[in-house]
C-alpha positions in Angstrom: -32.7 -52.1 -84.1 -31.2 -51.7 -87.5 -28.3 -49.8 -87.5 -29.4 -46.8 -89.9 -32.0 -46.1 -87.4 -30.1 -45.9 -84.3 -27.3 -43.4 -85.8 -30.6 -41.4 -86.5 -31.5 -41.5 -83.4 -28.1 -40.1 -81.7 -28.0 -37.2 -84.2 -31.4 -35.9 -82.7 -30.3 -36.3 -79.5 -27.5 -34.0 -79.9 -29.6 -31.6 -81.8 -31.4 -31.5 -78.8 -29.0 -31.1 -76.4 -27.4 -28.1 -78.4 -30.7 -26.5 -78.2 -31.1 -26.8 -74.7 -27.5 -25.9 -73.8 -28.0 -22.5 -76.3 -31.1 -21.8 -74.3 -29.9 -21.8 -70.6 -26.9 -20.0 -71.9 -29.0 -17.3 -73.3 -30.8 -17.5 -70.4 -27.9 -16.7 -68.1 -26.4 -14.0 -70.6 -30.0 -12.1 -70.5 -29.8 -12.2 -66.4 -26.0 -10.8 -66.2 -27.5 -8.3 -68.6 -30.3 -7.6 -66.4 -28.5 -7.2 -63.1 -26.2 -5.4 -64.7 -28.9 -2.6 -66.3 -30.5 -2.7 -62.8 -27.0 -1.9 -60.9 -25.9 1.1 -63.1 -29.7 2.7 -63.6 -31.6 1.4 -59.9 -28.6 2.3 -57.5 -29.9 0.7 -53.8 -29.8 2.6 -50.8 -29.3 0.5 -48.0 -25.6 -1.0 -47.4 -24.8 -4.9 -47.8 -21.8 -5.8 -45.4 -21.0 -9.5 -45.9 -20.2 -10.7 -42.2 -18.0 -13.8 -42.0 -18.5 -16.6 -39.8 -17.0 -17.1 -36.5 -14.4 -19.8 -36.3 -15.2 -22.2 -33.6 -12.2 -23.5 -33.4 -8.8 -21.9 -32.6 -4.7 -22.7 -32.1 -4.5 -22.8 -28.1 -0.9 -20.3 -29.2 -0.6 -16.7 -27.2 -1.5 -13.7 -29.8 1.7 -12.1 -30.9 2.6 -9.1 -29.4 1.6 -7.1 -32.9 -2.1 -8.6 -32.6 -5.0 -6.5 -31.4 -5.7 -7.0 -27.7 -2.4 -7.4 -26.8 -1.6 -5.5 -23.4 -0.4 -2.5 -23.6 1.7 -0.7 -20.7 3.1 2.3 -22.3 0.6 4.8 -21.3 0.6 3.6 -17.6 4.4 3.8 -17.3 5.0 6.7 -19.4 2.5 8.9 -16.9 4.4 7.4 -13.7 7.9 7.1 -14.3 8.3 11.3 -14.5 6.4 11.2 -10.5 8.7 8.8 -9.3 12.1 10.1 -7.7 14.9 8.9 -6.4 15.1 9.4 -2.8 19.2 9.3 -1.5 19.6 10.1 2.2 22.7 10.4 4.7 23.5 10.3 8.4 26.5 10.1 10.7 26.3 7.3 12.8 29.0 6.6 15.7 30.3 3.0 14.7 31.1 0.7 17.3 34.8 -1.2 17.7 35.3 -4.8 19.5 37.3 -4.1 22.7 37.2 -7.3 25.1 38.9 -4.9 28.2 36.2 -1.9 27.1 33.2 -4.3 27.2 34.6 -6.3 30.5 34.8 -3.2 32.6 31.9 -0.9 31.0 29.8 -3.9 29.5 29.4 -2.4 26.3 31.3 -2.1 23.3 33.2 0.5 22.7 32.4 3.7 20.3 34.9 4.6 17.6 34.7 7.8 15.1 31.2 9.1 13.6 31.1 7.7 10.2 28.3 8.6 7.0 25.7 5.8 6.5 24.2 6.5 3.2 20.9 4.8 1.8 18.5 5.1 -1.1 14.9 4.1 -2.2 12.5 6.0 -4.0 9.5 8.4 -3.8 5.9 9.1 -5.3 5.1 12.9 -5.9 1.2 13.7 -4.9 1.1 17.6 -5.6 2.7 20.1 -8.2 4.2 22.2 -5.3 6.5 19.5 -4.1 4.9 16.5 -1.7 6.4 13.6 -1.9 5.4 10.2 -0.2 8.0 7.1 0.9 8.4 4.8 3.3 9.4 5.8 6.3 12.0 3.4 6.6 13.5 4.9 4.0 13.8 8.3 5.7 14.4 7.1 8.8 16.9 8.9 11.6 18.1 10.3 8.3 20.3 14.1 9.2 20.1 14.7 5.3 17.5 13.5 2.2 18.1 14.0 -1.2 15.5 14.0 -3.8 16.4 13.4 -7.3 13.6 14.1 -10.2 13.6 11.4 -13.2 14.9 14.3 -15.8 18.4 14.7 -13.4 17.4 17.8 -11.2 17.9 17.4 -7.4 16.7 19.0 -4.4 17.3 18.8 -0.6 13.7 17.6 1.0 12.6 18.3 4.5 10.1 15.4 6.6 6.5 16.7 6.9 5.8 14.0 9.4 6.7 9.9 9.7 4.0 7.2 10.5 5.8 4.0 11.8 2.7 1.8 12.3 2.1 1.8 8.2 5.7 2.6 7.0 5.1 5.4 5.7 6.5 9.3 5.9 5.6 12.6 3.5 8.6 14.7 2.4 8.9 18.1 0.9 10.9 20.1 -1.6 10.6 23.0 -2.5 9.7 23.6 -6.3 6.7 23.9 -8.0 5.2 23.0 -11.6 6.2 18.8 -10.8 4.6 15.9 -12.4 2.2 13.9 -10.3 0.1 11.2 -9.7 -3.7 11.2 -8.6 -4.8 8.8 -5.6 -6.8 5.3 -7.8 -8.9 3.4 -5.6 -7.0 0.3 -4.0 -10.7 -1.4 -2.7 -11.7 -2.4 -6.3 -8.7 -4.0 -7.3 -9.0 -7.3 -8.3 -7.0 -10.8 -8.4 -4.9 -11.0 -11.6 -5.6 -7.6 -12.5 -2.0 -5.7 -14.3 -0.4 -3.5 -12.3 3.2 -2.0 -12.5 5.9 -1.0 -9.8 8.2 2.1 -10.5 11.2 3.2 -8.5 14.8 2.8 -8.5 16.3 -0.5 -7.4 20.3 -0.8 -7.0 20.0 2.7 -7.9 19.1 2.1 -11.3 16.9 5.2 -11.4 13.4 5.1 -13.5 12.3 1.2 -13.6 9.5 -0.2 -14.2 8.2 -3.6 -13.8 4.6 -5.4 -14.7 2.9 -8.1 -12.7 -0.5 -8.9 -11.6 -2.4 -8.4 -8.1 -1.6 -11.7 -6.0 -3.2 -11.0 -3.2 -5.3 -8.5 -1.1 -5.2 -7.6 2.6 -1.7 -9.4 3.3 -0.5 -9.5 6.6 3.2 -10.4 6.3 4.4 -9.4 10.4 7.6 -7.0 9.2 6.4 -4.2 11.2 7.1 -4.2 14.7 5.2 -1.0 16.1 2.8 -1.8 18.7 -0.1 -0.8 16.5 1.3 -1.5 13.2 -1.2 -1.7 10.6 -0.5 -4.0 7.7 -3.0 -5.1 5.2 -0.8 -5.3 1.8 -1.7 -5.7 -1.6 0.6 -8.7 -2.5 1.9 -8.6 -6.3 4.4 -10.5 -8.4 6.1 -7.6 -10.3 9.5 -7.3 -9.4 10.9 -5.2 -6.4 14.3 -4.9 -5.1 16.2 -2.8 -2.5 15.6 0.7 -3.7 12.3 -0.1 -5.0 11.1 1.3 -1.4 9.0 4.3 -1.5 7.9 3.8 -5.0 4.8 3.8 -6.9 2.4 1.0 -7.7 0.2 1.9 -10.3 -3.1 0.6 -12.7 -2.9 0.5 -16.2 -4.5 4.3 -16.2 -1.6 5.1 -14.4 -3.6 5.7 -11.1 -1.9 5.4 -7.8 -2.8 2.2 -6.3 -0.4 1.6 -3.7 3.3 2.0 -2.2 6.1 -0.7 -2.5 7.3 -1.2 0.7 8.5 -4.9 1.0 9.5 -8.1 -1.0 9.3 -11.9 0.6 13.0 -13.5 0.3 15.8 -15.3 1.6 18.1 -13.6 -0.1 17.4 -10.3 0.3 16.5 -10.0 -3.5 13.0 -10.6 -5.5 11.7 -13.9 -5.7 8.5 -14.1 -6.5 6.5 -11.8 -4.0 6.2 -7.8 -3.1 3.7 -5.9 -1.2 2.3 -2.3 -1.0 0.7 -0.5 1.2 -2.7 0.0 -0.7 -3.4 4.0 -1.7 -7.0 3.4 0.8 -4.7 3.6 4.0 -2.2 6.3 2.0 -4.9 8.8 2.0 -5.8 9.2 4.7 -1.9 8.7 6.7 -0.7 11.2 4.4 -4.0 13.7 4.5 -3.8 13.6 8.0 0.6 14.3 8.1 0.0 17.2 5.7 -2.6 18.7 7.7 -1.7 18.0 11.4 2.0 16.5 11.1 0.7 13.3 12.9 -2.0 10.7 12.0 -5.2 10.7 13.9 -5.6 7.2 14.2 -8.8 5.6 15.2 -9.3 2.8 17.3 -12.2 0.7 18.3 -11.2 -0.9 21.4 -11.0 -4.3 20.6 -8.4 -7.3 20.6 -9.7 -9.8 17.9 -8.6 -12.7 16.2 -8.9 -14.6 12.9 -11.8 -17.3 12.8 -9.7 -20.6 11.3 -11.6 -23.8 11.0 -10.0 -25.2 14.0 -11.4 -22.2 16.1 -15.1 -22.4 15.1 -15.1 -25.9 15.7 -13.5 -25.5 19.3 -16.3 -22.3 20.0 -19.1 -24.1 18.2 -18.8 -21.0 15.5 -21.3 -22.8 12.3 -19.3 -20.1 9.8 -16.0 -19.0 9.2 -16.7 -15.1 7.9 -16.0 -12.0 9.7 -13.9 -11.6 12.4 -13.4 -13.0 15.9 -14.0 -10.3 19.2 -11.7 -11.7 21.8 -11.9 -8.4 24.5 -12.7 -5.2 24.6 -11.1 -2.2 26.0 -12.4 -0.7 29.2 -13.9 2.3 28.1 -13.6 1.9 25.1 -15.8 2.6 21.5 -16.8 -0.6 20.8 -17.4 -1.4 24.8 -19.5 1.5 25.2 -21.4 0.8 21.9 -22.4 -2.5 23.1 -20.1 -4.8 21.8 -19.2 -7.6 23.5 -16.7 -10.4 23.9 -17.9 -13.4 21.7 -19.1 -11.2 19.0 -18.2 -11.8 15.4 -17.6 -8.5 13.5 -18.6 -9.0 9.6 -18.3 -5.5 8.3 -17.6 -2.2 9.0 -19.5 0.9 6.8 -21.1 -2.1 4.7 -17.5 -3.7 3.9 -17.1 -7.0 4.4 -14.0 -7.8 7.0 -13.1 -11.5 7.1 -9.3 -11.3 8.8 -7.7 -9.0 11.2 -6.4 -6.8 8.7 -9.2 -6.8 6.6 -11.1 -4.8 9.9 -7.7 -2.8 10.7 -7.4 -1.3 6.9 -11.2 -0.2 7.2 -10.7 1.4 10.3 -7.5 2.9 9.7 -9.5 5.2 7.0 -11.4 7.0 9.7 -10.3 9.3 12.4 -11.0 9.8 16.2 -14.8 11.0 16.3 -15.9 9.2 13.2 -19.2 7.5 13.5 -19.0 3.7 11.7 -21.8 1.2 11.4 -20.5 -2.4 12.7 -22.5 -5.0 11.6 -22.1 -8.0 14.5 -23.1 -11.3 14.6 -24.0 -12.7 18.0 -25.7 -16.0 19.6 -26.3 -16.2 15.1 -28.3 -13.3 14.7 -26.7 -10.2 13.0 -27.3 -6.8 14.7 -25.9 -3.3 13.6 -24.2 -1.0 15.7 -23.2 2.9 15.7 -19.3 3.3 17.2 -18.2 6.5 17.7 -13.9 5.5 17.3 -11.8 7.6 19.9 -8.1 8.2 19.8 -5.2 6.2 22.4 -6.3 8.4 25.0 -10.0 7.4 24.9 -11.6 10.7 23.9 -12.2 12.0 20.7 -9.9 15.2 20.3 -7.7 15.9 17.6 -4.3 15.0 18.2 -1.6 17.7 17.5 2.2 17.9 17.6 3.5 20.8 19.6 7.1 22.5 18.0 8.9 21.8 21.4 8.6 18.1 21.0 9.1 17.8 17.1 12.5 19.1 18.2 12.9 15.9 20.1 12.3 13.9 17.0 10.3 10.9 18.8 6.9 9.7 19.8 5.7 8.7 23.0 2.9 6.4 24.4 2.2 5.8 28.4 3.7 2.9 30.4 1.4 0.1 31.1 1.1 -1.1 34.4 2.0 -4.5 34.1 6.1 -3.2 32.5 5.9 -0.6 35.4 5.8 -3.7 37.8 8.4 -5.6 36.2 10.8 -2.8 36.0 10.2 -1.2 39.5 9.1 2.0 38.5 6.0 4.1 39.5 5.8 6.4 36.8 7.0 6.7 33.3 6.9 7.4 29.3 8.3 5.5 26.8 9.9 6.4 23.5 8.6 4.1 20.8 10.3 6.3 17.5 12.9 8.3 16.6 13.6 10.4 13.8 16.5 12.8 13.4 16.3 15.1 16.2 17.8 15.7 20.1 17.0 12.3 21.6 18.5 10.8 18.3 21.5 12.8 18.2 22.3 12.1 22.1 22.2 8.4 21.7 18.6 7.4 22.9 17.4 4.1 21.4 13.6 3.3 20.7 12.2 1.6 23.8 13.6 3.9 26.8 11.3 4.6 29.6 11.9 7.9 30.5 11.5 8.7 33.9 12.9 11.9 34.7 13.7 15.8 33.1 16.2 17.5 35.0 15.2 16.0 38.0 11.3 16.4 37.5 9.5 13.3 37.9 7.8 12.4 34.2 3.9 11.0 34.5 2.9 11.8 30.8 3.5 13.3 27.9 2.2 16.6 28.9 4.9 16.6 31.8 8.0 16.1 28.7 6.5 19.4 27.1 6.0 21.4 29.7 9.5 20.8 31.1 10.9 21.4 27.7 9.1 24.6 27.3 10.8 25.6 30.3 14.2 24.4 30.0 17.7 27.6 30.0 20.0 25.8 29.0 20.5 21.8 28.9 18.2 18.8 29.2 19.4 15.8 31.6 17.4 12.9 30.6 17.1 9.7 33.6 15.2 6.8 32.3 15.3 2.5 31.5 15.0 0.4 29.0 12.9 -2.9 29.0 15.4 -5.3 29.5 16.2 -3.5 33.0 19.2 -1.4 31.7 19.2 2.4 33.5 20.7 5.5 31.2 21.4 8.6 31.3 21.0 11.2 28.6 22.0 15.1 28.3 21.9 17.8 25.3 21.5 20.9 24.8 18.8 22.8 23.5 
């Protein structure tokens, strides 16, 4: 193609392009102008919220602790730390002295001056007019108890009543107008859930500490009472000595449960604590602020934990509930139709898979209380209505009478089998002390006492009505279980 008609031919083209370049832009100018008329003159109603996308992918790094959904304990602590107090207690004690010619002659060691024993833990208030709950290993055979408030006032605190078999006491001072914290409800906690411990360990007064629920229904064996109860929510926040008494609580701030003990060689934290879940609280506490004693339950059963090994020795196809070894003669679950062999799965529609799963349940009810049991026998389940009964077998109320409080102990009957091995026919045995005459005369936890100023001593009945009667002083005849004979007098 000549070349005159090929530069022709590229002018055009660019004529063209011009045009159609000046059109779209004219084009595009015309639509701003547009949108624009229709957005100052046609205001829309309705909203437009541009939502972004959700990332799919993220840094595996922990939020900072700025960052929404960050937990947040203030509220919980703040609402617990001012119904925590520091619980400070005294009591002379006699202390003893080595003298080889004393013990070789008298077989004991011998007793040197009366000497202070001071100890400390902490307490949980429950009421604005002053009741206080602890451990009562903290309080116990304690002459004086001192209770110290979180903004520095103090007060002296008398014992309402003591429950050995959950560790636990109620304490009183007289004020009113005192910060508090409401009962939570320990059956719904769960496994890794937050909770935080509040008390006073080494004396440092108003610490708090965060962990998470390890466990539930722990049985640990650190309470030796013949009908201890233990079923302890297990936690990792940190408790020391003087963390005792004190308050375990739910991010609301709800009472959930009461430190009582840490698992550790060394006598400090490492790792574990447990607390004695608010569902047993209740009702110990309820029934020491109303009757001064617990009206504990019972069932009448010895049972047993159903481990692999056991089913497969008893032919047992499934390892839930729990495992009826005997019953007591007489008994509640005897005369309900229990029987030995059976496999107890729930009690009141709760689920009981371990031996202090079934003794938490049971220790919420008292003496009369009707309970569905839901058994499992020859592998078909049938339900049963138990009437529970108090250690005497009948369903009354159990009171404490003023002439025994002054006493300070507790007392259960003498089986037959420790009668026979001691040589006795008849008998009572002391099984706690608190402060009180048989604890300021030197009686120790386990005597069998036998006789009251020379009046034979069958039961409990027989120690109160020979108290009620005494002018003058008390002579106390009795044994302990290792065969040792004492002898015991006071004044009342």
């Amino acid at each position: 193609m000549p070349y005159k008609e090929t530069n022709n031919l590229k002018k055009e083209y660019k004529m063209k392009n011009k045009r159609l370049i000046g059109t779209t832009l004219t084009a595009i100018i015309a639509a701003l102008v547009a949108v624009f008329a229709y957005a100052q003159w046609f205001q829309p109603e309705q909203t437009i919220v541009t939502v972004p996308s959700e990332q799919a992918m993220r840094y595996a790094n922990m939020p900072s602790a700025n960052q929404q959904g960050a937990v947040d304990f203030t509220f919980a602590a703040e609402k617990a730390v001012n119904a925590v107090v520091h619980v400070k207690t005294q009591a002379m004690r006699e202390q003893s002295y080595e003298n080889p010619f004393y013990e070789y002659f008298f077989g004991e060691k011998g007793l040197g001056q009366r000497q202070p024993v001071r100890g400390f833990g902490s307490g949980v208030i429950i009421s604005d007019d002053g009741y206080i709950i602890t451990n009562n290993h903290v309080i116990d055979k304690m002459d004086e108890i001192e209770i110290v408030l979180n903004d520095k006032r103090s007060f002296s605190a008398e014992v309402i009543g003591t429950d050995p078999n959950t560790d636990l006491a109620l304490i009183k001072v007289d004020v009113e107008g005192l910060p508090y914290l409401e009962y939570g409800n320990s059956d719904i906690l769960k496994l890794g859930e937050w909770v935080l411990a509040v008390g006073n360990p080494y004396n440092l007064t108003s610490t708090v500490t965060a962990g998470i629920v390890s466990a539930k229904a722990r049985n640990i064996n650190i309470l030796s009472e013949r009908f201890a109860i233990e079923s302890f929510i297990q936690t990792d926040a940190a408790v020391n000595p003087g963390n005792s008494g004190g308050a375990l609580v739910n991010m609301n701030g709800d009472l959930m449960g009461i430190n009582t003990a840490i698992a550790s060689r060394t006598g400090a934290y490492s790792g574990n604590s447990f607390a004695v879940p608010v569902s047993i609280v209740k009702k110990v506490i309820g029934d020491l602020k109303e009757y001064g004693i617990v009206q504990r339950a019972f069932i009448g059963v010895a049972i047993r934990d159903i481990t692999q090994e056991f089913a497969d020795e008893n032919n047992i196809k499934e390892l839930d509930g729990v495992y009826v070894e005997e019953l007591t003669e007489g008994g509640a679950a005897k005369d309900a139709g229990l029987k030995a062999g059976d496999i107890i799965l729930s009690v009141n529609n709760v689920p009981v898979n371990s031996v202090s799963e079934l003794q938490e349940q049971i220790s919420k009810y008292r003496p009369s209380d009707e309970v569905e049991v839901l058994v499992k026998r020859n592998g078909k389940e049938k339900l049963y209505e138990v009437t529970l009964r108090n250690m005497s077998g009948d369903t009354d109320i159990v009171t404490v009478d003023e002439s025994l409080s002054l006493l300070g102990a507790s007392f259960e009957p003498v089986s037959e089998d420790e009668k026979e091995k001691l040589g006795i026919t008849h008998g009572v045995q002391v099984v706690s002390l608190k402060a009180g005459k048989l604890l300021k005369a030197g009686v120790r936890e386990g005597l069998i006492i036998t006789k009251i100023n020379n009046r034979d001593v069958h039961s409990v009945s027989d120690i109160k009505n020979i108290i009620e009667n005494v002018n003058g002083g008390v002579y106390i005849e009795g044994i302990y279980p290792d065969g040792l004979i004492a002898y015991y007098a006071f004044g009342m």
